[in-house]
Structure formats: structure tokens, C-alpha cells
C-alpha positions, 0 to 999 in steps of 0.5 A, spaced: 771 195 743 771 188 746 777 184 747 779 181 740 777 189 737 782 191 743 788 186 740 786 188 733 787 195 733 793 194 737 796 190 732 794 195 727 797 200 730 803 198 731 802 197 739 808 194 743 807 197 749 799 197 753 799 202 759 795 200 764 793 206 768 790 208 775 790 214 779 792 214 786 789 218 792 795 224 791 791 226 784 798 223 781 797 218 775 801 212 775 801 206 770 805 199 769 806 198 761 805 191 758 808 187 752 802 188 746 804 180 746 802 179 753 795 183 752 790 178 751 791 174 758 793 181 761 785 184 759 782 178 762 786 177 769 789 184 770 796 186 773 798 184 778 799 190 785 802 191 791 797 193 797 802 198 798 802 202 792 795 206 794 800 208 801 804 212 796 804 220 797 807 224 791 812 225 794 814 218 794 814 216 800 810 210 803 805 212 808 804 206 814 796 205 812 794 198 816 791 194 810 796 196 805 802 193 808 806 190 801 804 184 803 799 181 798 796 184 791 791 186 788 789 186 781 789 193 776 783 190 771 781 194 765 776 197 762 775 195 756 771 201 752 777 206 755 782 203 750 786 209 746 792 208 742 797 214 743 797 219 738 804 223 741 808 217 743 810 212 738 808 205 739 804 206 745 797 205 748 792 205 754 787 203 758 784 205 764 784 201 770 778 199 777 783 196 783 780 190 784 780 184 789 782 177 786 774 177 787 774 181 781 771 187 787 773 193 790 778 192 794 777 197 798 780 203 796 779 203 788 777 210 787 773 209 780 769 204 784 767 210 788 765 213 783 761 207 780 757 207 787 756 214 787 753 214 780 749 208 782 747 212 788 744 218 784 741 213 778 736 210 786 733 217 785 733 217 777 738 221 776 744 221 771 749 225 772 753 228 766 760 232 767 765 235 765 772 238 766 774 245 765 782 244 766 787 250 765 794 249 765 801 252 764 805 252 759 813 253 761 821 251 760 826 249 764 831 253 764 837 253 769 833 249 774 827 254 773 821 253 770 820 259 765 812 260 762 813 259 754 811 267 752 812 273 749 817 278 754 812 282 755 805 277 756 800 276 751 794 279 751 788 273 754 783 271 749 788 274 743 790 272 736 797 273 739 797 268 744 794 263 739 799 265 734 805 262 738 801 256 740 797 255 734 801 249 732 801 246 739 794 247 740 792 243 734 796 238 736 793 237 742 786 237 740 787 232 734 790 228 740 784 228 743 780 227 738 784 222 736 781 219 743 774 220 742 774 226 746 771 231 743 775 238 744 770 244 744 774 250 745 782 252 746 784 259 748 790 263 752 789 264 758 790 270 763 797 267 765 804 268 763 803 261 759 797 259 761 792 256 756 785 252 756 782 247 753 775 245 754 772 238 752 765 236 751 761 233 757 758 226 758 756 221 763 760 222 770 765 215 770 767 217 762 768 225 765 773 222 770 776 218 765 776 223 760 780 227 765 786 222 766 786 221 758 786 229 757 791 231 762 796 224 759 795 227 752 796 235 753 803 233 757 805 228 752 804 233 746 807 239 750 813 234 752 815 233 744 815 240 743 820 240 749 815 244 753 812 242 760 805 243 761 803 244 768 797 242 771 798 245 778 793 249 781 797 255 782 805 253 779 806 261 779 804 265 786 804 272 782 800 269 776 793 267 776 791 260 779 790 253 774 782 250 776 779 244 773 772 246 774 767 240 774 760 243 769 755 238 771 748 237 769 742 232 772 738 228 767 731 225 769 731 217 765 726 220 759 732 223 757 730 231 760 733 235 764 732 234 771 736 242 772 732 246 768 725 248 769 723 253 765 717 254 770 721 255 776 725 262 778 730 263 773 729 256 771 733 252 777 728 247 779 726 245 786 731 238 784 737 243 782 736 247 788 737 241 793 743 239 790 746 246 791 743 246 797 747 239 798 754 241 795 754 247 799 752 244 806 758 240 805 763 244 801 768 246 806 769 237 808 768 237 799 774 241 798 779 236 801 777 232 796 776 236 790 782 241 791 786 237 795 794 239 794 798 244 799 798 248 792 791 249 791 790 254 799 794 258 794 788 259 789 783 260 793 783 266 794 778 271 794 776 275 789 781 270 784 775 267 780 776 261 784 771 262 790 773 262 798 766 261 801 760 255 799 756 262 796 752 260 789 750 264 784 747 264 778 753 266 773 757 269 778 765 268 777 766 269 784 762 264 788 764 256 788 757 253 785 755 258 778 748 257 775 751 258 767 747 261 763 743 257 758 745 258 750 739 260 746 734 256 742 739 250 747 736 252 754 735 244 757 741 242 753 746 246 756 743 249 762 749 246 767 752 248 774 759 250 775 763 248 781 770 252 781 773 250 788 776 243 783 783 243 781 787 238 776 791 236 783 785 232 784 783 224 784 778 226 779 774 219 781 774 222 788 772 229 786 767 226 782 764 221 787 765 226 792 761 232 789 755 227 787 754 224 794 753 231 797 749 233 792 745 227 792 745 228 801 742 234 799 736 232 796 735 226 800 734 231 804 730 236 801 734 242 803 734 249 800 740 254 799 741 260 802 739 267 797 743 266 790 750 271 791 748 277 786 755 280 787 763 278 788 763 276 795 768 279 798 763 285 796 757 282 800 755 285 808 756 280 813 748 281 812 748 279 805 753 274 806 748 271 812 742 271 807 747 267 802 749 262 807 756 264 805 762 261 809 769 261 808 773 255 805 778 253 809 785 256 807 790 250 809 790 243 807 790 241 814 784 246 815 780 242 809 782 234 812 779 236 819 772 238 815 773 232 811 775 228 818 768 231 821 763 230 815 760 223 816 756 224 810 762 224 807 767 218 810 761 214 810 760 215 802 768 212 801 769 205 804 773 206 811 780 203 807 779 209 801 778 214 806 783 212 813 788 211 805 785 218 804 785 222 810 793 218 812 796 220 805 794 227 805 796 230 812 802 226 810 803 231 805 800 237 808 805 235 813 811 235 809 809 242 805 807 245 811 815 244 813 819 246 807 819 252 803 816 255 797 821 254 792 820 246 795 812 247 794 813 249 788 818 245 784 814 238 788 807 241 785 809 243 778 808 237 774 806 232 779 799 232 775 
């Protein structure tokens, strides 16, 4: 839509207040509404930011960043084909933001600008990268200053009539609020969870993929808010139950519009191309964490043997390792023939998480570099041998583990402009600092529905 159609539809609508939202580097989505009157002016010049605001971690606390004193502003610019009106709030829209300079250019630390750079990198090697996120997620009640999952006493069977019976008219409430916001809904399901449940959405070009993110997560919320439900997207909100992902399916496409993954020619159909960019992401996968599985919460669930993978091993439809090949759908190879990347969690900046996985795939075939042997079984099963042949290292197991890799991955930082990632790396040790210092009930309420 372009301005006057945005102003149109908000009218229509009965729009009074216009989100205008971004995502800071803790994962955490943050928003300053405006008056509908005010949005014609405010689509072309923004509104206004402090500095400052990016130094924030989610716990609140403002971390001493240089550059980002609360001294000048910057501009939350919007996107003009991100514009939502929102089905579960009366009243209300949204759109999605860059954090722009007064130049109108990235100010140095504006992760969907990351994002755009990243893609523009791939599109320099005639790839288009396509995506989508898989999120997992709890369902609960606050009860005596206790977050109780929303089950049956005895927990309902996963993949069960049961579990979609108590959740049925929620669950239809939420995919129509995604629909409702051009987000296509593929497939909704109780999870294995007290309360857990799974909505996966039809994938698209990466910068809508991250998009779609911020908007997926708003709408399953906002939904369950009117239900008086918390939905939690915390990567493991529960430490005896199974952890929540937001797994990243992506695929790579040539400009003729064919899959530049799927070689029916080549070794169960991976081409030479799909193999460097697992090669890629594999290689930096310990730094790469610190970005896609970033919170003190989410070391909880990358465990082995817990379907969320703990070392940089691949395969092909392999639960267990951080890279699964997926298996194609019948009479719909080339389409649907995608990769998997688990170790990716809703606590992340979907942007950087993104961007992130982009330039390590990409470092992988500027290179020309080949993965270690696919794993064939659970890693946690493999000899040392078989472990070595499958190039398979272990993932950190602590926040601060994860930003000491970021920290010596030049590929990495020098992909993120130096404020972005001085930003990054600062208000993360803040956080693994924090955590680090407090208890488990601290974690858990902290992280529980910050995302």
C-alpha cells in the first residue's frame, strides 16, 4: 500500500492509534503509538528516538554504550508494505520500522537495515534467500504469582484431538488474526509440553520472514491476552518440560526462479551450492548462536538429545543436528526442498538472527567450503570417530560462552556495522551478567514473557 491507501484503510477501520514498531538487540519488541490524525506526516518523517534506546537490555536497564548517550535522535521510519490493522485489539494498527539517521540512512545500529545488507550481499551471488519461522510456544495462567501451563491435569497427548479440542477456538482465533494480516498459516498443533503448541506460516523473501516474525509473535500474544492467557515464547519457560524453538526453514533461489538447493542430479539432491552454505553456517555456528539463540534462557535448551541440537553436525532429516536437510514432498521436490536450522529460538532479534545466518552461509560459498560427513544418527549416539568425520563440535553451553565466540568471529562482527555489534555484544554480557547472579525463579519469571 502506499500512503494514501495506509490512511485509507486506517480510517476505514476505525484506527486511533498506529503502532510503530522495532525490535531492539535483547529480542524484545518495543513500539511508540501515534494518533491516527498524526499519520500522514508521521509515514514520511518518522518518529522521533533517543540514542539511547537501543542500549536498553530486557531487563530494563540502560547500558553505557559510546554513541548511544541519550543525547540526539534517531528516526523510526516506516515500512509502508508492513501496515496491519490489528484484529485482537480495538482501535489499533501497526507497522514495522528501519531506525534511520536524519539522512534517511542506517544509523548504525538498526537490525532490519542489517538484514537489507545481508540480503543485498546473497543477491551479489544471485541468490535469493527465502524463510520462514517455525515458533513453538506455551500457553499458561498466572496464578499465585505462578505461571501454571493452560492443560488438562494430566497433559494432553502431543498431536492429539484432545490438545486441539481445549485450544480449538483459540487456535482459530489466532490463525484468522494471521490471515487477516497477510500471513499465511500452514499448520497449528499441540505440542509435547504441558501447554505448548505450534503455529507454522508459509515462508517468503527474508526481510518479510523477519517481519513476519515481529507480527506472529504480536498477534499469538495479543489473541491469548483476550482469552486471559499468557502465550510464552521463551526458549524454555519450563525447566522440566520440553524446550520452545523458532526454527529458521530457509531455501536459496537462482534469478530464473529455480532452486539453487535442489539438484536432483547430485547426492540425495543437495547441490554443491546447498553444501558450501551449510559448510558456511556450520563453520560459524558456535559465534552464530550468540545471535540466534541469545538469551541466558535459551543454554537451557540446547541440550543434547532434546531435538534442539548442542553441536554444528548436519544432516539430512535428522532431528537432532543444528542444520536438517527436510526431506522434499512428493511431485513438489524443487518447491519444498528447504533446510532446517534449529539452534533458533523466539528470544532472538529476528533481523540479526536472519542476517546473521545469511552471512555465514554466504562466508561459506564465497569460500567454496565443504561440510564435514552428514550425521546419520543423534549425535549424542556417534563415536568420537564418527563425531570427527562429521565435523561436529559442541555448542557453547552459557551465554557468555556464546558472545566469546561472537567476540572472536571476524566474519561475523565485520558483517554488523561496529555500532550494531559494540551495541550487541555490550547488552548481552550485561544480561548474562545479571542472570548469571540471580537464581532460577529470577530466569524464569525475567524471561517468561519478555518475547
Amino acid at each position: 500500500m502506499d500512503h494514501r491507501e495506509i490512511i485509507a484503510a486506517a480510517h476505514q477501520a476505525g484506527v486511533r492509534l498506529v503502532r510503530f514498531e522495532y525490535c531492539d538487540v535483547s529480542g524484545v519488541a518495543r513500539t511508540k503509538a501515534i494518533h491516527v490524525d498524526q499519520l500522514e506526516h508521521k509515514l514520511v518523517e518518522g518518529v522521533s528516538l533517543t540514542r539511547a534506546q537501543m542500549s536498553i537490555n530486557m531487563l530494563e536497564q540502560v547500558i553505557d554504550i559510546e554513541g548511544m548517550e541519550p543525547v540526539g535522535e534517531i528516526r523510526l521510519v516506516p515500512d509502508p508494505t508492513t501496515f496491519s490493522v490489528l484484529p485482537w485489539v480495538p482501535g489499533s494498527a501497526s507497522i514495522l520500522c528501519d531506525q534511520l539517521d536524519h539522512d534517511r540512512t542506517d544509523w548504525g545500529a538498526c537490525p532490519r537495515s542489517y538484514l537489507k545488507a545481508m540480503i543485498e550481499r546473497a543477491a551479489g551471488h544471485g541468490i535469493t534467500v527465502m524463510a520462514s519461522f517455525e515458533n513453538e510456544y506455551y500457553l499458561a495462567r498466572e496464578a499465585d504469582g505462578a505461571y501454571v501451563p493452560f492443560d488438562f491435569t494430566d497433559h494432553a497427548p502431543v498431536y492429539s484431538p484432545i490438545g486441539h479440542d481445549l485450544n480449538a477456538e483459540l487456535m482459530v482465533e489466532m490463525v484468522d488474526a494471521l490471515s487477516a494480516q497477510g500471513i499465511i498459516p500452514e499448520q497449528a498443533i499441540n505440542e509435547y509440553g504441558a501447554g505448548q503448541q505450534e503455529i507454522s506460516i508459509r515462508y517468503t523473501d527474508a526481510l518479510g520472514a523477519a517481519d513476519n516474525q515481529m507480527k506472529f509473535r504480536d498477534a499469538v500474544r495479543g489473541v491469548a491476552l483476550r482469552h486471559g492467557l499468557l502465550a510464552s515464547f521463551a526458549p524454555k519457560p519450563y525447566p522440566d518440560q520440553i524446550g520452545s524453538g523458532a526454527h529458521i526453514h530457509f531455501s536459496l533461489w537462482g534469478p530464473d526462479g529455480r532452486s539453487v538447493l535442489y539438484d536432483p542430479s547430485a547426492e540425495r539432491s543437495l547441490s554443491d551450492v546447498g553444501r558450501s552454505f551449510i559448510a558456511g553456517v556450520a563453520e560459524h555456528l558456535p559465534a552464530l548462536v550468540a545471535l540466534t539463540a541469545p538469551s541466558y534462557n535459551s543454554y537451557r535448551r540446547l541440550q543434547p538429545s532434546a531435538w534442539a541440537s548442542s553441536t554444528t553436525a548436519w544432516g539430512f532429516d535428522n532431528k537432532e543436528v543444528a542444520l536438517r536437510v527436510v526431506s522434499p514432498f512428493y511431485r513438489r521436490e524443487e518447491a519444498s526442498y528447504n533446510i532446517e536450522f534449529k539452534p533458533s529460538d523466539a528470544s532472538a532479534n529476528p533481523y540479526l538472527a536472519l542476517g546473521a545466518l545469511i552471512a555465514s552461509g554466504i562466508d561459506g560459498v564465497e569460500r567454496g567450503l565443504q561440510p564435514g560427513e552428514p550425521a546419520e544418527h543423534d549425535p549424542a549416539r556417534l563415536t568420537p570417530e564418527e563425531l570427527e568425520r562429521c565435523r561436529a563440535r559442541p555448542l557453547p553451553n552459557t551465554m557468555h560462552g556464546a558472545l566469546d565466540e561472537l567476540e572472536k568471529d571476524d566474519v561475523l562482527l565485520a558483517s554488523m556495522n561496529d555500532l550494531l555489534a559494540r551495541c550487541y555484544v555490550a547488552v548481552r554480557r550485561s544480561e548474562a551478567d545479571a542472570f548469571g547472579a540471580e537464581d532460577l525463579d529470577f530466569e524464569i519469571r525475567n524471561h517468561f514473557y519478555r518475547f
